[in-house]
Each structure stands twice: as structure tokens, then as C-alpha cells.
MARMAR-293260 format. One record per residue: chain; x, y, z of N, C-alpha, C in turn. Coordinates in Angstrom, 1 decimal. Layout:
% residues N
A	X	Y	Z	X	Y	Z	X	Y	Z .
...
This chain:
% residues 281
A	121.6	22.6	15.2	121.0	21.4	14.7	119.5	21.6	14.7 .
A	118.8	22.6	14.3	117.5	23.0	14.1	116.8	22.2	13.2 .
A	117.5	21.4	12.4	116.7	21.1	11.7	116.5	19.4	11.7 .
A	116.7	19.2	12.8	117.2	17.6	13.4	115.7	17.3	14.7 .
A	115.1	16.3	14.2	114.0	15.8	15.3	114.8	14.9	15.7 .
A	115.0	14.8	17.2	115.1	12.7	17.1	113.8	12.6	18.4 .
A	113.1	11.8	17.9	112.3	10.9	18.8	112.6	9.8	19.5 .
A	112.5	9.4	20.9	112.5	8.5	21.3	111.2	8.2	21.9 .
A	111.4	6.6	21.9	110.4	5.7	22.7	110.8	5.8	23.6 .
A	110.5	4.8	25.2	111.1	4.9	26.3	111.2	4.2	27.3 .
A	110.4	3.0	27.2	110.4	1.7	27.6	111.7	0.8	26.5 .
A	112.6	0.3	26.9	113.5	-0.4	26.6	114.3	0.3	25.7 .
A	114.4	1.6	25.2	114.9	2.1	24.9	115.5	3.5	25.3 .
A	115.2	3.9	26.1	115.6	4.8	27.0	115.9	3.9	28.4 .
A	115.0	3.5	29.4	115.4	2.5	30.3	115.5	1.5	29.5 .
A	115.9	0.5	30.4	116.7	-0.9	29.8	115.4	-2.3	29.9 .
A	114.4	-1.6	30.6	113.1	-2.3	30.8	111.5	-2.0	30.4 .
A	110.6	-2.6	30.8	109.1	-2.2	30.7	109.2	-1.1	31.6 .
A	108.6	-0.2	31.7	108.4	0.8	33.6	107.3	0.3	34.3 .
A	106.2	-0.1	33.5	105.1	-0.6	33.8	105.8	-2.1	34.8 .
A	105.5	-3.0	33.9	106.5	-4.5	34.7	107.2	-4.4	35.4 .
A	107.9	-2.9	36.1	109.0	-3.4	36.7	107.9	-2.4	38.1 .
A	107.7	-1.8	37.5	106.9	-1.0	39.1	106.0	-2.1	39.8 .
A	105.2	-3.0	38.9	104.6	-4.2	39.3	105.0	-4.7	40.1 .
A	106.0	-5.4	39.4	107.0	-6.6	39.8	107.4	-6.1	41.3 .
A	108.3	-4.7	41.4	109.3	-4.3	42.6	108.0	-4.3	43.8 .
A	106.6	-4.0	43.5	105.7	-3.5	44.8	105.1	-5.1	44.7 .
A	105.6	-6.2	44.1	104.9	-7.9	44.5	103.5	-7.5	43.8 .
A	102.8	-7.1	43.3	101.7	-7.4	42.6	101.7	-8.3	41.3 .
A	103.0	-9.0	41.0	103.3	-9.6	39.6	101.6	-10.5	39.0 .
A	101.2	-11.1	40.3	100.3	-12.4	39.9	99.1	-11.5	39.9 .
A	98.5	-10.8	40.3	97.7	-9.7	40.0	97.7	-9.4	38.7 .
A	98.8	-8.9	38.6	98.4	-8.6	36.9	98.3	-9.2	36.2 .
A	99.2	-10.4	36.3	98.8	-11.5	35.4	97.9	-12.0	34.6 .
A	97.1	-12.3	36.5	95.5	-12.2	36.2	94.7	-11.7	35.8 .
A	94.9	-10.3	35.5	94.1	-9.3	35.1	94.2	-9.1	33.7 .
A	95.5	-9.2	33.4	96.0	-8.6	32.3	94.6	-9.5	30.3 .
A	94.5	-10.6	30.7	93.9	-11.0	30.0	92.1	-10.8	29.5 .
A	91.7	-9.6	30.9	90.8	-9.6	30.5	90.3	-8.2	30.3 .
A	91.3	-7.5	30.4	91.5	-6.2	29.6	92.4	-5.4	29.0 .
A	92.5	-3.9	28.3	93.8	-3.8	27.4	95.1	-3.6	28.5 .
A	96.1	-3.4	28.4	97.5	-3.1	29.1	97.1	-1.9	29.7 .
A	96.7	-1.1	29.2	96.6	0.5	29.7	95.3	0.6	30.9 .
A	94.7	-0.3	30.7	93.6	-0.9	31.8	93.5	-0.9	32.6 .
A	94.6	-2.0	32.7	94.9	-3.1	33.9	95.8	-2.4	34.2 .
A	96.9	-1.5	34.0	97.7	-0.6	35.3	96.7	0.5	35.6 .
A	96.3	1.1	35.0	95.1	2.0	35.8	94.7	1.3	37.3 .
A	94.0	0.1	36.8	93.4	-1.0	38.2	94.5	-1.5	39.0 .
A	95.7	-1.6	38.5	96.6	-1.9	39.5	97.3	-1.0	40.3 .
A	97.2	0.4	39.6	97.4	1.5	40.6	96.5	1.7	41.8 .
A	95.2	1.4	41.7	94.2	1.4	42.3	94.6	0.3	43.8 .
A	94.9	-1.0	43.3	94.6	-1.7	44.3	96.0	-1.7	44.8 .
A	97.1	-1.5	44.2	98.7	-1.1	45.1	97.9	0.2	46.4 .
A	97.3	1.1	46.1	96.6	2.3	47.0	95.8	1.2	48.1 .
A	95.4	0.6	47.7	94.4	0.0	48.8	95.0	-0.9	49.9 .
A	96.2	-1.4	49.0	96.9	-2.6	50.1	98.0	-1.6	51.2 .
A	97.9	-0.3	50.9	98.3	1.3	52.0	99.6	1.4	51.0 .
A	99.9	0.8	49.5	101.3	1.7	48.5	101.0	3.2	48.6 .
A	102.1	3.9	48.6	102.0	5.0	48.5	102.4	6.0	47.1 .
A	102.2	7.4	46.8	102.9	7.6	45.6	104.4	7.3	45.6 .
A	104.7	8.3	47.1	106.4	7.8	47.2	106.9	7.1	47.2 .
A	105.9	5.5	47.5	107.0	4.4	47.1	107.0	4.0	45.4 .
A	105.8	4.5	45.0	106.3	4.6	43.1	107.4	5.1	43.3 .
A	107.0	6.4	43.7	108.4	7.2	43.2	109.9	6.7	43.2 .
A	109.6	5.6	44.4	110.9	5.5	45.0	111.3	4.0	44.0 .
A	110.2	3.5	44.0	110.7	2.4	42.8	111.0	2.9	41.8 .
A	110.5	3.7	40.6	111.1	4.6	39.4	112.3	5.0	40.0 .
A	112.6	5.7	40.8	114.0	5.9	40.6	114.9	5.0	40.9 .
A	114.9	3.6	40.7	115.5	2.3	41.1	115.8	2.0	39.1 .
A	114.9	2.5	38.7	115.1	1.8	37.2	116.4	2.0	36.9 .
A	116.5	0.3	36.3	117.5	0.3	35.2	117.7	1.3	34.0 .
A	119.0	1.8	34.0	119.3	2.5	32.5	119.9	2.0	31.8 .
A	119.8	2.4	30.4	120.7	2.2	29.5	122.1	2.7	28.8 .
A	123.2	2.2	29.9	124.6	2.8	29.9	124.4	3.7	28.2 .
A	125.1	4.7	28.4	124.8	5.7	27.5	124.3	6.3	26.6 .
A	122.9	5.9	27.4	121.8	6.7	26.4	121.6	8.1	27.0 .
A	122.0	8.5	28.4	121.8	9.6	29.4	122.6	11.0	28.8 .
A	124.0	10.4	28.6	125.2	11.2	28.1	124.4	11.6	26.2 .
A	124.1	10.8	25.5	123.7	10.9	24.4	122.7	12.0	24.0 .
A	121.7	11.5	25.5	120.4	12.6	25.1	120.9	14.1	25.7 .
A	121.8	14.0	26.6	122.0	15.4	26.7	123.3	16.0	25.8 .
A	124.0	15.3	24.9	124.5	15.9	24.0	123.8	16.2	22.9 .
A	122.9	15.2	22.2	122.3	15.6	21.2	121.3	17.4	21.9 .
A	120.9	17.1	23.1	120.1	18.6	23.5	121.1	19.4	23.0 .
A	122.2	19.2	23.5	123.6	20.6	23.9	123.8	20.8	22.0 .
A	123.7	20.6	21.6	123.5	20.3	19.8	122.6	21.3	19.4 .
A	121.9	21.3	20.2	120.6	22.1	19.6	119.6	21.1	18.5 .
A	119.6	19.6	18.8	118.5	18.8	18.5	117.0	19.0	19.0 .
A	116.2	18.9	18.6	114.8	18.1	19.3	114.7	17.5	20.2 .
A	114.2	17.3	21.0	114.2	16.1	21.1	113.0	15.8	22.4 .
A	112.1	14.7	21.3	110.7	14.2	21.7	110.1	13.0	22.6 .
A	109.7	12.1	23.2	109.1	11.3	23.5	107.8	10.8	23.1 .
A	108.0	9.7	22.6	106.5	8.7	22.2	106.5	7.6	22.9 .
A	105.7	7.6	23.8	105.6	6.1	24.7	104.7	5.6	25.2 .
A	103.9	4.3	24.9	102.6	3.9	25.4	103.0	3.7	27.2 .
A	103.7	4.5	27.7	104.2	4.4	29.3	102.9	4.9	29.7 .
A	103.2	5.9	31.0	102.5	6.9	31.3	102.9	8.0	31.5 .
A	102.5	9.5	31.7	102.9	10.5	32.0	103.9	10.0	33.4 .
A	103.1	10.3	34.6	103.8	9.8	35.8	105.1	9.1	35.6 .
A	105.2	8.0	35.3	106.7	7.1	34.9	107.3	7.6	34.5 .
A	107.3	8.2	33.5	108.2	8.8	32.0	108.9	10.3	32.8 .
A	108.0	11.3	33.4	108.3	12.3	33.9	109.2	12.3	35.3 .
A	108.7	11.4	36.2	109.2	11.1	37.7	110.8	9.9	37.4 .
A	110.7	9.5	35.9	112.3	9.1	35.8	113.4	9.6	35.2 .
A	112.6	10.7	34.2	113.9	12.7	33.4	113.8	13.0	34.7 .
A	113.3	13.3	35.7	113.5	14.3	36.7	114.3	13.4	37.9 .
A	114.6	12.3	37.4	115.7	11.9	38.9	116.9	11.9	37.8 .
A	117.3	11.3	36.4	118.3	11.8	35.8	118.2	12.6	35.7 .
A	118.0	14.1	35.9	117.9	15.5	35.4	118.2	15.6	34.4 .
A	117.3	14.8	33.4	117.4	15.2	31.7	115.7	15.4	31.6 .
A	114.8	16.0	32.1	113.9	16.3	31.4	113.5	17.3	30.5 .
A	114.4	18.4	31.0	114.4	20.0	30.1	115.1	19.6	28.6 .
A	115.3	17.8	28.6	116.1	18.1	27.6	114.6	17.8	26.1 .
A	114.1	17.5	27.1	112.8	17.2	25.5	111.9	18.5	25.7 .
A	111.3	18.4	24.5	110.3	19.6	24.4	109.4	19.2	24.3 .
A	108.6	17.5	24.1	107.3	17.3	24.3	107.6	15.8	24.4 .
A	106.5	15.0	25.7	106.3	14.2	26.0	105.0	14.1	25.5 .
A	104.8	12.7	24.6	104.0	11.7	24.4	103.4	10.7	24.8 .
A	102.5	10.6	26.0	102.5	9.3	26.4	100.5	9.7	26.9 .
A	100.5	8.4	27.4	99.2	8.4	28.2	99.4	9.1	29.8 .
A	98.1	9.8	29.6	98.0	10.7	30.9	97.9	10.3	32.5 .
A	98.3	11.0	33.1	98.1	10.2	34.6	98.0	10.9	35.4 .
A	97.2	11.3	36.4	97.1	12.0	37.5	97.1	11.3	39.2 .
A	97.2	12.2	39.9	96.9	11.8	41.5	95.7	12.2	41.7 .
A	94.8	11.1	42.4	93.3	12.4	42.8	93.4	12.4	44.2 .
A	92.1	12.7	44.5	91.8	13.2	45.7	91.9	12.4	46.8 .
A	92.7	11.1	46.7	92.6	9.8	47.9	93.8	9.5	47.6 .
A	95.0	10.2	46.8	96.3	9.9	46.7	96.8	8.8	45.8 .
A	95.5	8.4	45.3	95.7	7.3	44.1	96.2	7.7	42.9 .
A	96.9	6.6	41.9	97.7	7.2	40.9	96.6	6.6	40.0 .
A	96.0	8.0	38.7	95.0	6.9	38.1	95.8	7.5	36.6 .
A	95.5	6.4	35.7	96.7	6.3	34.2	95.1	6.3	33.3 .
A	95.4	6.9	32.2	94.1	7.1	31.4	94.6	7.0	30.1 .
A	94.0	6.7	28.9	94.6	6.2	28.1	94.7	7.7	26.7 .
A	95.3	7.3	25.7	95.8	8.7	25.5	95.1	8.9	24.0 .
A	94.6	7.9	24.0	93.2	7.6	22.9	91.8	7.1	23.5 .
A	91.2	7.7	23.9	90.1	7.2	24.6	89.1	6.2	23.7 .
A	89.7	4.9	23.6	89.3	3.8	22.7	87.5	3.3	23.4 .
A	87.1	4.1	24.6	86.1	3.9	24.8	84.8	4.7	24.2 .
A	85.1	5.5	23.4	84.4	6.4	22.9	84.3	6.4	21.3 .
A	85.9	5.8	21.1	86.0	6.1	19.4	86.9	5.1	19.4 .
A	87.2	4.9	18.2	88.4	3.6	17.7	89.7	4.9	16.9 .
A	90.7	4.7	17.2	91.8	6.1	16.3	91.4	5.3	14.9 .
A	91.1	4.5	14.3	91.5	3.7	13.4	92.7	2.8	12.8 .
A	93.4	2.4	13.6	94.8	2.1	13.3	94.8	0.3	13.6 .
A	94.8	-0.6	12.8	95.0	-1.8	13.1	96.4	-2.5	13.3 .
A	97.5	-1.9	13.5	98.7	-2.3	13.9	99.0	-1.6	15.5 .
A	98.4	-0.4	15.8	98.2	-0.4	17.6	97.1	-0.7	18.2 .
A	98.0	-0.9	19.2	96.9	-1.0	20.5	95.7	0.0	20.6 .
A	94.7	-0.4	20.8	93.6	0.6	21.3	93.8	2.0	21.7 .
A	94.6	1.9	22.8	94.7	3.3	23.7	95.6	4.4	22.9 .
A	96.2	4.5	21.9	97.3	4.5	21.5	97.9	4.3	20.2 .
A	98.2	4.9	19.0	98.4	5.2	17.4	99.6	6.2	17.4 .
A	100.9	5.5	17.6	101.8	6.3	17.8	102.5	7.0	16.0 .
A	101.7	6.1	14.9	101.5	6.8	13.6	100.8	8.3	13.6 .
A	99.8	8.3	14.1	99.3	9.6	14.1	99.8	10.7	14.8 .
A	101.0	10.0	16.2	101.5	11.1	16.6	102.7	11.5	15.6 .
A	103.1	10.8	15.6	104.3	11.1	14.5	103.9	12.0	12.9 .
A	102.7	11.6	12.4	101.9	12.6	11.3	101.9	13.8	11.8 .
A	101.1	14.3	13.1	101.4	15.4	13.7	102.4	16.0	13.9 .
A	103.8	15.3	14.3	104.8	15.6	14.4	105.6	16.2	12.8 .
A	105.5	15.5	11.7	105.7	16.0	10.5	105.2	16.8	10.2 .
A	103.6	17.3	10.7	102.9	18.7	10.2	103.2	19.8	10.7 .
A	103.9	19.8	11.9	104.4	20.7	12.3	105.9	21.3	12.2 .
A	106.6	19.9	11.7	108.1	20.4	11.0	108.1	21.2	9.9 .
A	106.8	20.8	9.0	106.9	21.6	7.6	106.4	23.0	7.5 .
A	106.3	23.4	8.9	105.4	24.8	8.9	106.2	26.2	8.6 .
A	107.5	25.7	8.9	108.4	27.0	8.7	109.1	26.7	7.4 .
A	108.6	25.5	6.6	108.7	25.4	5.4	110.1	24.6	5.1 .
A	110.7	24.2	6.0	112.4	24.1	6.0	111.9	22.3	5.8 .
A	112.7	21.7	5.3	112.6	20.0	5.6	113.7	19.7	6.2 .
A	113.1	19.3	7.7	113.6	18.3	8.7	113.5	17.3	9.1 .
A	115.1	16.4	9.5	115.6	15.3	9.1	114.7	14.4	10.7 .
A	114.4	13.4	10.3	113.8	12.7	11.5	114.8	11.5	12.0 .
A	114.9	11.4	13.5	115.7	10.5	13.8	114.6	9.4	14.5 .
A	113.9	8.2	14.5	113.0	7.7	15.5	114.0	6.6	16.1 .
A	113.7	6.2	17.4	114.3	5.5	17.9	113.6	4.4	18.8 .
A	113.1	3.5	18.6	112.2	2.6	19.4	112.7	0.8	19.1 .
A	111.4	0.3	20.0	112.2	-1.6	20.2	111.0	-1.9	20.1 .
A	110.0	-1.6	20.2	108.6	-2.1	20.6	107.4	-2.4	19.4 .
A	106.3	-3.3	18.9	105.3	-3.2	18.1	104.9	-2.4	17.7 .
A	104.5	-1.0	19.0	104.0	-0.1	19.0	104.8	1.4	18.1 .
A	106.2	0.7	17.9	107.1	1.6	17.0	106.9	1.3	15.4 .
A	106.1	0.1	14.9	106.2	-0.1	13.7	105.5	1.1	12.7 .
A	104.4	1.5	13.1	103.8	2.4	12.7	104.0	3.3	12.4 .
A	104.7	4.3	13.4	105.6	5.5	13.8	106.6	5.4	12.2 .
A	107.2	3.8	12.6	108.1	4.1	11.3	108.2	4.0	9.9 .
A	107.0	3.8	9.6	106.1	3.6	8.2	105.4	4.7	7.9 .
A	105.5	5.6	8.9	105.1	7.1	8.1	106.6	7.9	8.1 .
A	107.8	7.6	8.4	109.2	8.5	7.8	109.6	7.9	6.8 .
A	110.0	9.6	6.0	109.8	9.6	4.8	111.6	8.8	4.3 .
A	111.3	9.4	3.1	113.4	9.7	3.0	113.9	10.4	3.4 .
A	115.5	10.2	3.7	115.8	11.0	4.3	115.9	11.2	5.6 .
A	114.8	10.5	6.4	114.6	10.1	7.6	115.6	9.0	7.9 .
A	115.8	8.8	9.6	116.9	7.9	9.9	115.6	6.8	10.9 .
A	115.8	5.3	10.8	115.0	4.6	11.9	116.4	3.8	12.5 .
A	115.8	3.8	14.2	116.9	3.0	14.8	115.7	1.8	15.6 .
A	116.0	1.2	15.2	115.7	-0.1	15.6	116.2	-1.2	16.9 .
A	115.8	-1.3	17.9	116.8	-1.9	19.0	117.0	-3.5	18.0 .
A	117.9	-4.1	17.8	118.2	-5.4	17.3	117.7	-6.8	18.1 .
A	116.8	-7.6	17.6	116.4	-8.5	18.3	115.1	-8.4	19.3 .
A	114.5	-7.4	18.7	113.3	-6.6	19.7	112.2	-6.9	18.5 .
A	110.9	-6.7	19.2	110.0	-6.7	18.0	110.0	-5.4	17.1 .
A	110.0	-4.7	17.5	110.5	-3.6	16.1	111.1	-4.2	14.9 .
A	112.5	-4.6	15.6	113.1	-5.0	14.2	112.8	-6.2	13.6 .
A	111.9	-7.5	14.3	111.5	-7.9	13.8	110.5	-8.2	12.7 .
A	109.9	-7.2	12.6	108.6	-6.8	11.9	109.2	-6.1	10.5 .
A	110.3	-5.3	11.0	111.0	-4.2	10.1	111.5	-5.8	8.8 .
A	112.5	-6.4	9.9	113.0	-7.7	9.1	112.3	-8.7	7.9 .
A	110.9	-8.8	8.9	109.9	-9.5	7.5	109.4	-8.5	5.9 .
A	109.8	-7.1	5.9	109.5	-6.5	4.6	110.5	-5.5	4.9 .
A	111.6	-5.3	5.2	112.0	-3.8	4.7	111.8	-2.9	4.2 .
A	111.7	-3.5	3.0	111.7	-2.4	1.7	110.2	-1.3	2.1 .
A	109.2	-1.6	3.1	108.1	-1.3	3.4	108.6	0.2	3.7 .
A	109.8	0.5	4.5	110.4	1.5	5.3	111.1	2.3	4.3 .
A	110.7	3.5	4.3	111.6	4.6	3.5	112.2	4.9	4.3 .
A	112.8	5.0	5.3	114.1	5.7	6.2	114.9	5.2	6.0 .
A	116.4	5.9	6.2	117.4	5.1	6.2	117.5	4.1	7.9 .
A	117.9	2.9	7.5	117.6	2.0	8.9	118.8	1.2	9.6 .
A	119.1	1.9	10.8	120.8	1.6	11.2	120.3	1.2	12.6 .
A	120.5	0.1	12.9	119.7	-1.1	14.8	121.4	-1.2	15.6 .
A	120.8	-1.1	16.5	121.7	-1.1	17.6	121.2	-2.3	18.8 .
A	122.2	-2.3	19.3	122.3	-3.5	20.8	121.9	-3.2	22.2 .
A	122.6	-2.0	22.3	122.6	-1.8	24.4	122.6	-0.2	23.6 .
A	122.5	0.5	25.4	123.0	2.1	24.9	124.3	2.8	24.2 .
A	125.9	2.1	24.8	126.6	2.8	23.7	126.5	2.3	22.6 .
A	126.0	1.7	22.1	125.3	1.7	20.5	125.0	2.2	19.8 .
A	123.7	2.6	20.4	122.8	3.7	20.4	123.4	5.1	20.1 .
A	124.4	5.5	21.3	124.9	6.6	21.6	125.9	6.8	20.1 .
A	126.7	6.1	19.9	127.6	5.9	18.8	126.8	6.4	17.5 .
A	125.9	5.5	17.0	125.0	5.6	15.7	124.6	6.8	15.9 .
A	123.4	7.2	17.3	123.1	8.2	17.2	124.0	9.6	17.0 .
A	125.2	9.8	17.4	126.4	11.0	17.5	126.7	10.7	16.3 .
A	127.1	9.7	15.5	127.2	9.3	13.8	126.4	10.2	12.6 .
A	124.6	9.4	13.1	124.1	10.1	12.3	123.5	12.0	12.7 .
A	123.9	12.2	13.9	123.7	13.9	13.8	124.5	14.5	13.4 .
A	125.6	14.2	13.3	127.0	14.7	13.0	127.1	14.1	11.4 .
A	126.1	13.9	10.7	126.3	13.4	9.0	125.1	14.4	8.7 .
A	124.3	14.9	9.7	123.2	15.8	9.5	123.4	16.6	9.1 .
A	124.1	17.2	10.2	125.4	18.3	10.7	126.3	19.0	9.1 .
A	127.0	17.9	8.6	127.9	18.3	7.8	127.4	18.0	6.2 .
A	126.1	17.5	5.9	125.3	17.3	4.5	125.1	19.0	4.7 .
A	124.1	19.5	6.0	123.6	21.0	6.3	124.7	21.6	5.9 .
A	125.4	21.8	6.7	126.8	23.0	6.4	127.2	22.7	4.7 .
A	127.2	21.7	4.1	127.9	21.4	2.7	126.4	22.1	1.7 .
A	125.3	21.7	1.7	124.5	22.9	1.4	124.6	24.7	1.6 .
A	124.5	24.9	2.5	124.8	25.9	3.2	126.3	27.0	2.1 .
A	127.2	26.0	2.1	128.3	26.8	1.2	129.8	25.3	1.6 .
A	129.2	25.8	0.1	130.6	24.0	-0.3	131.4	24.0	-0.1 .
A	132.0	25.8	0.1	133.3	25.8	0.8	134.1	25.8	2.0 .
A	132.8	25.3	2.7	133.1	25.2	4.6	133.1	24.1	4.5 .
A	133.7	23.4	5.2	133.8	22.0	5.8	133.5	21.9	7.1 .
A	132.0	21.0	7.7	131.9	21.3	8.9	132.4	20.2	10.0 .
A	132.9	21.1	10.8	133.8	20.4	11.7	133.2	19.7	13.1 .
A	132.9	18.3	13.1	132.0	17.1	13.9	131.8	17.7	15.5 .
A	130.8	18.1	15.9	130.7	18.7	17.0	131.0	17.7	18.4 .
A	131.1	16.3	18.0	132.1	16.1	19.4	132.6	13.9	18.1 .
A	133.7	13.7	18.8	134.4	12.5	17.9	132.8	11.3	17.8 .
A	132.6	10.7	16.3	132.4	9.8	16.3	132.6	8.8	15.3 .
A	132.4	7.4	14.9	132.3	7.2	14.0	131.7	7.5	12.9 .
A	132.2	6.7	12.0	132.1	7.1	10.2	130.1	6.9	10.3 .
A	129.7	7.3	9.5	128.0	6.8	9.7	127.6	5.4	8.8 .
A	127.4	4.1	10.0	127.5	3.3	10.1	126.3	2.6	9.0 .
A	126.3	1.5	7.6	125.8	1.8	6.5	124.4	1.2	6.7 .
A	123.7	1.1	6.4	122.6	0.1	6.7	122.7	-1.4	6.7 .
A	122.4	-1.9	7.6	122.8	-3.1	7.6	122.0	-4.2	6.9 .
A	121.9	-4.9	6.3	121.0	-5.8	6.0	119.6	-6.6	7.2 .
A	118.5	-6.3	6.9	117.8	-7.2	8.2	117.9	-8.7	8.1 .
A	117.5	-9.4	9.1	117.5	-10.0	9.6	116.6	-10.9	10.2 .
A	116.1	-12.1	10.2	115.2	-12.2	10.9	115.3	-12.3	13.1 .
A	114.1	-11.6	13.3	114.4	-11.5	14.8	114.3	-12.7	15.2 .
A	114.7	-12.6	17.1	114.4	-13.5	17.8	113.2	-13.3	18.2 .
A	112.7	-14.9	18.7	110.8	-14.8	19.1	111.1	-13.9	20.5 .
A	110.4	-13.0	20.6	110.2	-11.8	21.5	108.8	-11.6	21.7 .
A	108.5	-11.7	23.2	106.6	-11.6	23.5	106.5	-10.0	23.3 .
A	105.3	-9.3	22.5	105.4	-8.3	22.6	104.6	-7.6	23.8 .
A	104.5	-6.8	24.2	103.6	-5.9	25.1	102.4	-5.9	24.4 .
A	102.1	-5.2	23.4	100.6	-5.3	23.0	100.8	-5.9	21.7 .
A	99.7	-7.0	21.7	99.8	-7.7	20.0	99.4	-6.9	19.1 .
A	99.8	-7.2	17.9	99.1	-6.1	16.4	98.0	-7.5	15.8 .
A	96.8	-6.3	15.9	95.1	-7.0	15.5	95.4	-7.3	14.2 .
């Protein structure tokens, strides 16, 4: 399956929650941020709350130890390491941070299964503090993009990501998989041909809902993770056997593990009111 991207997000679609909010929430700084949150961007204000979690004596290990408390998404775990065992792609785009995203593949032991993490940078320094930096340095330059957040143009990662599919000349099929605002973008640059999954009832799909027709992917939304897992094993395995039926019309390729028929596009919808993480300017 070389010729198969799938991207995922990774807040509410990989875990079942924010990572941000919930690391908050679990170490009691909730009203902290609260406070904060309004007078600067998201990516900010956990920077500064990593800072002052360090001061009140948090440790990294008790991050650590809260990340590995996060909620999953019943089978999205099983999914991402079959699609790997496939021989898919398979990417991350997430306005998370490095730290979260990395410190939660590495307690599932699925991180070898991506080949490139997308997110905002984060290091430890020299006093043991966790500092999160933003992965567009909106203090310097603007990306240009008025549907994301400052720190952050997950369109442009994704453009990047296409320029480097087309390099060995072959056209490959894109799977994106996100719930967030920050996903709308991302999915207005896949082309045809391309697959969008949509979490149902999330602001992704809500946005998707008010113009459709905006989206050239084919666009199939899901509920919880065996949803996800279903559509997603559906549409690799329709990847799968379009490839082999090019390839020679007289093979018939045989579905590399049981799933459903590939589930049709569904009509949208309009969403439920859902607060987003970061608003679109």
C-alpha cells in the first residue's frame, strides 16, 4: 500500500479528548487557564502554563504520568497499526505539541508506526521545565492563512505533503482524518480522489456541512473509533483493489484483512453547536 497517505489529527481523533485540557484539568490548573486563555493565543497560554505547573514543584514525570492516563479511542490503536502492517503512511498533523503527541505513541507502542509528526515543538530546558513553542512563529511573520490559528496552517503542511507525494511521479491516494477547525484547511487542499473523514458532530464537519461541494475528496464521517476503524479498513482495502485492477484486470485483489463494502458518501448535515479550540478570523 505505497501508494496510500493517511493523515491523522490527534486531539479527539486519535485520543478521545483535548491533550492540552486534559493535562490542565488532571494537574488542577483549570481556572488558570481559563484566566489566561483570553489574553493570549492557545499555544501561549500552555507554554505559560507549563511554566507555572514547574513552579508550584509539577514535575515532567507527573506530565508524563498524566499522558499516559489519556483516554482512547476504542479502535483506533488496532486500526493504526494495521493500516502500518499494510504498508500505509502514515502521518500526524496536530496543533498538540511535540511532548504530548510523542510521550502518548510511546506508552501505546505505536509510534514507529508514523513516519512524520506534525505538531508544535517542545522541549525540556535547563530547570526541568516543559517549554511548547509554536510551529509557526506568528511572532515574526503571519503564514498567511485566515482560517488558522496563528501558530499553525495545517493547509500548508498538507501542500508540502502533496509535493512530496508527486516526486516519484506515482499519484497518491490521501486519506485525512481530523474533528477540529484547524482540519478545515488541510481539507480544501485534497484533491480528487482523495478520501476526508470527518469526526460527525465536531466542528470539522460542521463547516464541511455549510458548503460541501467546496471539498473535492471523497467524504465519509464517522462517530467513536470502531467507526473510524471500519471506514478506514473499507477505504484502504478499495485502494487496495482499484491498484491491483489497474495493475492487470485479471487479478482480483484479495482484501487484506475482512471489512465492509466502502461506505457511500453520506449526505452532510448540519452540525451540533460545538466550542471550537481556536476560532477561524
Amino acid at each position: 500500500m505505497a501508494g496510500v497517505d493517511v493523515v491523522f489529527d490527534f486531539d479527539k481523533t486519535i485520543i478521545n479528548l483535548d491533550s492540552d485540557n486534559w493535562v490542565v484539568d488532571e494537574l488542577g490548573a483549570t481556572d488558570l487557564f481559563n484566566e489566561l486563555l483570553p489574553t493570549m493565543p492557545w499555544n501561549s497560554v500552555m507554554d505559560r502554563m507549563m511554566m507555572e505547573l514547574h513552579a508550584e514543584g509539577r514535575t515532567i514525570d507527573d506530565i508524563v504520568e498524566v499522558l499516559k492516563r489519556v483516554p482512547i479511542l476504542p479502535g483506533v490503536v488496532p486500526a493504526i497499526k494495521t493500516a502500518h502492517a499494510l504498508g500505509c503512511n502514515l502521518r500526524i498533523v496536530s496543533d498538540a505539541n511535540m511532548f504530548f503527541i510523542e510521550t502518548i505513541l510511546d506508552h501505546l507502542e505505536i509510534r514507529e508506526c508514523f513516519s512524520e509528526i506534525n505538531s508544535n515543538p517542545s522541549f525540556v530546558d535547563e530547570e526541568g521545565r516543559l517549554r511548547i513553542r509554536p510551529i509557526h512563529n506568528f511572532h515574526e511573520s503571519s503564514h498567511g492563512c485566515n482560517l488558522c490559528p496563528p501558530n499553525m496552517c495545517k493547509g500548508i503542511i498538507m501542500e508540502r505533503i502533496q509535493a512530496s507525494l508527486m516526486l516519484d511521479g506515482k499519484k497518491k491516494k490521501v486519506i485525512y482524518l481530523g474533528d477540529g477547525s484547524g482540519d478545515y484547511c488541510p481539507s480544501l487542499k485534497l484533491g480528487e480522489g482523495d478520501f476526508l473523514m470527518p469526526r460527525k458532530n465536531f466542528p470539522l464537519w460542521g463547516l464541511i456541512s455549510q458548503n460541501p461541494l467546496v471539498i473535492k475528496a471523497e467524504i465519509h464521517e464517522w462517530s467513536d473509533g470502531e467507526e473510524l476503524a471500519r471506514i478506514l479498513s473499507s477505504l484502504i482495502n478499495t485502494i487496495s483493489m482499484a491498484g491491483n485492477a489497474q495493475l492487470s484486470p485479471k487479478i482480483m485483489a484479495v482484501p487484506a484483512y475482512d471489512a465492509l463494502a466502502c461506505p457511500s458518501p453520506k449526505p452532510a448535515m448540519v452540525a451540533n453547536s460545538i466550542q471550537f479550540k481556536q476560532p477561524i478570523c
